[in-house]
N, C-alpha and C positions, 0 to 999 in steps of 0.2 A: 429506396423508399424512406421517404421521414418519420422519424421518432414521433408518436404521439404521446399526448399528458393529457391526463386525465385532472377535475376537481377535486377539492378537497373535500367535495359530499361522495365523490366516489370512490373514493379511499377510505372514507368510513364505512358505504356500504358492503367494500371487499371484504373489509376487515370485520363487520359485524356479521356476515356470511359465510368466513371464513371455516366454521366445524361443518357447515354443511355443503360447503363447493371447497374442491381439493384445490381447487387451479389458485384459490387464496390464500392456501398455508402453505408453509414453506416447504415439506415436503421431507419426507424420513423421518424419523426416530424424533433429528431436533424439531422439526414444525411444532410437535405439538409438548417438547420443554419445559418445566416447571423449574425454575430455580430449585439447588437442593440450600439445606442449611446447616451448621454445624450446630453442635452441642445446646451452646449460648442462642439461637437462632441468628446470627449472623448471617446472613444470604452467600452462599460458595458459588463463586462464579468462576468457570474455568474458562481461561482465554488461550489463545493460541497466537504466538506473534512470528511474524515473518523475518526473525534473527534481531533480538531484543539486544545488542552491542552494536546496530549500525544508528546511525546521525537520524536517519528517518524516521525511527521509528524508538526514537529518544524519549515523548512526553510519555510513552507507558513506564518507564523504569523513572524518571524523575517523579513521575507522581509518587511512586512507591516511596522514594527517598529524601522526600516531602512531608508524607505520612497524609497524604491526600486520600488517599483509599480507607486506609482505619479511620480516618474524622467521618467518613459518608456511612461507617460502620457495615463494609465490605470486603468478606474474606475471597480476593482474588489472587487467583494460582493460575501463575504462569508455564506454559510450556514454550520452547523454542523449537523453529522448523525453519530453517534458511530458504525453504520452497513456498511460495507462496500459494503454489494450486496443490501444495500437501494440506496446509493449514486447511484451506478451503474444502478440501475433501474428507478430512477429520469433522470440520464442524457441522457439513449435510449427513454425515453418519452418527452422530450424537458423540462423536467420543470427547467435544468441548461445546461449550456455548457460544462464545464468539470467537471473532478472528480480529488480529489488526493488522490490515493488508490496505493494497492497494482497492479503491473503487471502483477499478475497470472491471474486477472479478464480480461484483455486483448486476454490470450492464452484463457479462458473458453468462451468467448463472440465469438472469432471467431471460437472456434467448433458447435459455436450453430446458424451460420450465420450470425452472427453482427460482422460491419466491426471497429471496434476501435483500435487506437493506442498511446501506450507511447511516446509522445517528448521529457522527460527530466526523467532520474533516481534523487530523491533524495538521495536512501539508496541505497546499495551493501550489506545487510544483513538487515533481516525481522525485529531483535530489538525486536521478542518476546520469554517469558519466560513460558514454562510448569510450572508453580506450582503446587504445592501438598499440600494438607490443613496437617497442620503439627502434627494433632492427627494420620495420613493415614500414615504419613510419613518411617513408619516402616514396611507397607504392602504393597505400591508402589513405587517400587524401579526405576522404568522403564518403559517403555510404554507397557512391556509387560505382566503389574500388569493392563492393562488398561480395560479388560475385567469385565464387571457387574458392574461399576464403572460412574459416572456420569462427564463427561468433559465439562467447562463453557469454551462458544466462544463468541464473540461479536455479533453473529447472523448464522443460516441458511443459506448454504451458502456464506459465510465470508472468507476471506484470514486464518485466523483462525483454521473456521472449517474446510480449506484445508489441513492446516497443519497438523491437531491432528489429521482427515483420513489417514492421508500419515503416521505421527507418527504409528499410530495404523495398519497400515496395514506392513509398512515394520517389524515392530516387531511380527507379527504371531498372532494380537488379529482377533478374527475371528467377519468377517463381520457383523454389527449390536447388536453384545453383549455389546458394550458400548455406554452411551447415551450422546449425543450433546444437549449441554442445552444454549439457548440462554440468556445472564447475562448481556450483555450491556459490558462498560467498567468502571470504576473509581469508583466511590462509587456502585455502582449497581454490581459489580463483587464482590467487599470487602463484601458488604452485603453478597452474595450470597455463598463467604466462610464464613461469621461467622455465618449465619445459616444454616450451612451445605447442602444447597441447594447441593451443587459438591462437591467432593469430589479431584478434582484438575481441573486447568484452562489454558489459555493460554492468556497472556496479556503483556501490554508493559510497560516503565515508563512513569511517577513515581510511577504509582500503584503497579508495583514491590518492591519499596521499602518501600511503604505504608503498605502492605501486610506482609513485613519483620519485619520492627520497631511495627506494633500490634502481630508479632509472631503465624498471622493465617496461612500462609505458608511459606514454604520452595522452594529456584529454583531446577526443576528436569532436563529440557532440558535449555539450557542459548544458545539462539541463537542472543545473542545480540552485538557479533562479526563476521565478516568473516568467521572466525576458526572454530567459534563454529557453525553456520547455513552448515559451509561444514561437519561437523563430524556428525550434524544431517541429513541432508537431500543428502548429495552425491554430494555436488555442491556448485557454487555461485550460491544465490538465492535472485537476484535483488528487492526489493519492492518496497517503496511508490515511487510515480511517479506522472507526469502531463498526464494523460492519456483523448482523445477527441474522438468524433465518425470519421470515417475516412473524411466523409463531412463537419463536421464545420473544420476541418483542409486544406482542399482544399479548400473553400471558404471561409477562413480568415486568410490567410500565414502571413500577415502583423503581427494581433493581436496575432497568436501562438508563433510569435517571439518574439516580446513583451512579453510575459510571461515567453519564453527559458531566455530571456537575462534575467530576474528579478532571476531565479532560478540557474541560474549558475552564476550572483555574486552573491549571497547568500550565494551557496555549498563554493566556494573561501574564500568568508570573516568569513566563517566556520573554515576552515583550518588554518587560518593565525589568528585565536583570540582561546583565551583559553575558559573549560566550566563556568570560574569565570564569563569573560566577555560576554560570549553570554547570563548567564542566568540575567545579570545584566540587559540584552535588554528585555527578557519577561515581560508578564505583571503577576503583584506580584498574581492573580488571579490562574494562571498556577500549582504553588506551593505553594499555602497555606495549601491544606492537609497534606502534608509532610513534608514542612518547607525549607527555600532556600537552605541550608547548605546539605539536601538528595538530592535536585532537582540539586544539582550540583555536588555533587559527583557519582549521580547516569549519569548523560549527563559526565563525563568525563569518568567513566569507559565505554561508548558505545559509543564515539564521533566518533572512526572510522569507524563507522556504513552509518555515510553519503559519500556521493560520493564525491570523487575531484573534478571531472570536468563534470559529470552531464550525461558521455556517457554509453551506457547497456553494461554491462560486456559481455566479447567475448560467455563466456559460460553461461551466464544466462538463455537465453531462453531456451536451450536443458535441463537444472534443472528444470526449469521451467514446463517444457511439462513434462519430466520424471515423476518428483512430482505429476501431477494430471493424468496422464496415470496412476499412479496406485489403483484410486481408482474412477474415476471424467468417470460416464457410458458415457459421450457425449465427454471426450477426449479421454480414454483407446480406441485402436483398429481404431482408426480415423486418417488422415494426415492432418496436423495442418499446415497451411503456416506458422512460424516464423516469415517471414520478414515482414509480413502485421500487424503484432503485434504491432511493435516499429518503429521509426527512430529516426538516430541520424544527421541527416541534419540540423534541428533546434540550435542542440548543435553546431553543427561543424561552425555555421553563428553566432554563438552567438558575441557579442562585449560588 
């Protein structure tokens, strides 16, 4: 069944109906969110990122180390969770305000009645790598070596483990013969190839190149361009994102914009500086497993991974839906409003 979209006069009238039809707020504790504030009245935003030292999920920690947050006069407090359907389940339960995660948890959340949505694209391509432990490398050529075979996600659930389903399902591996094994990310997945715990993974940098220089795997899928997430998956396939429940977004436009503007100059002074110079901004903590000299080679071969100007690609969403209609029982067979997924209002107001 196809995705329907709705106007932007029916997005306003969800949203002005919202206190008195449930099926318009986002649902728990956060739907109905009020930003707190400290002392000074500074807006406290608590975010939750999906492992705040990988490449993807980069412009939240350069903003910081920009001082883009304090100029928009925003105290935001980070948490790290290397799981992304943890973050996600932290933020329906009020224990953070947003998430920055992948957008497919956006399409999944509202087949399942949760009203949540993207404000800002980081990425226009996922940034991750199928690897293959490189003893395998000779018996799995493709995903469709991926039956009987053990596949490391960063969790249950996970942007991840969407992906390596879809992987495995457009290539003919038949339903549940291969096993999703939850690894973590960074050292907890390296481990988990060198003791053969899997037998191939899905993960991002710099662990990719970490993985490479110990020569425990090899890349199988490289969706860490455009190019390459369109020849795997059929699409633009938008990821990390500033993603809120639909009610702390309608009860705090001020503070969400506040955050758009931090993440689209970001994505800009992305664009307009090289990966010498952005990784000079990180903190030396980021890359010391693999050394500055991978950690930048590896961000310039996937720099155009991040978004220019921070809006959802025209066709991401319908990739998006596509990608988990074919495997995800609570999207397959279901009509997915798209337009309550995302907006790009935020962005379009940004300054």
């Amino acid at each position: 069944m196809k995705p329907v979209t709705t106007s932007l006069l029916a997005r306003a009238v969800c949203a002005a109906l919202a206190l008195a039809v449930p099926a318009c707020s986002g649902g728990g504790r956060a739907g109905a969110a009020v930003a707190s504030s400290d002392g000074d009245g500074t807006p406290a935003v608590r975010i939750m990122v999906g492992g705040l030292d990988k490449q993807i999920y980069l412009p939240v920690t350069l903003a910081r180390e920009l001082g883009f947050y304090q100029a928009q006069g925003l105290d935001v407090r980070f948490s790290d969770e290397p799981d992304g359907v943890e973050a996600e389940t932290a933020m329906i339960s009020g224990q953070v305000d947003a998430v920055v995660g992948f957008y497919d948890h956006t399409v999944d959340l509202r087949s399942k009645g949760r009203s949540t949505e993207s404000v800002v694209q980081l990425l226009r391509a996922p940034g991750e790598v199928e690897m293959v432990r490189t003893d395998e490398a000779g018996s799995v050529k493709s995903p469709a070596d991926f039956g009987g075979r053990h596949l490391g996600v960063t969790g249950l659930g996970s942007s991840t483990n969407f992906l390596t389903q879809y992987l495995e399902e457009k290539n003919g591996v038949e339903a549940g013969s291969a096993a999703s094994v939850a690894v973590g990310a960074g050292s907890t997945f390296v481990a988990a190839m060198q003791n053969k715990q899997i037998d191939a993974g899905m993960t991002t940098e710099p662990t990719v190149s970490l993985l490479e220089r110990k020569k425990l795997a090899r890349p199988l899928i490289d969706m860490r361009t455009a190019a390459g997430a369109k020849a795997a998956l059929g699409g633009t396939y938008p990821a990390s994102c500033l993603y809120l429940t639909t009610g702390y977004v309608r009860n705090n436009p001020e503070v969400v914009q506040k955050l758009v503007n931090v993440y689209v100059e970001t994505l800009k002074w992305i664009q307009a500086h090289s990966a010498a110079q952005i990784a000079d901004k990180m903190p030396a903590a980021y890359y010391a497993g693999v050394g500055k000299a991978v950690y930048t080679k590896a961000l310039q071969n996937e720099k155009g991974m991040y978004s220019p100007d921070g809006l959802m690609p025209a066709d991401g969403p319908e990739t998006v839906y596509k990608v988990l209609s074919a495997f995800d029982p609570t999207v397959k067979g279901h009509t997915v409003d798209l337009s309550k997924t995302y907006t790009n209002d935020f962005v379009n107001n940004a300054r």
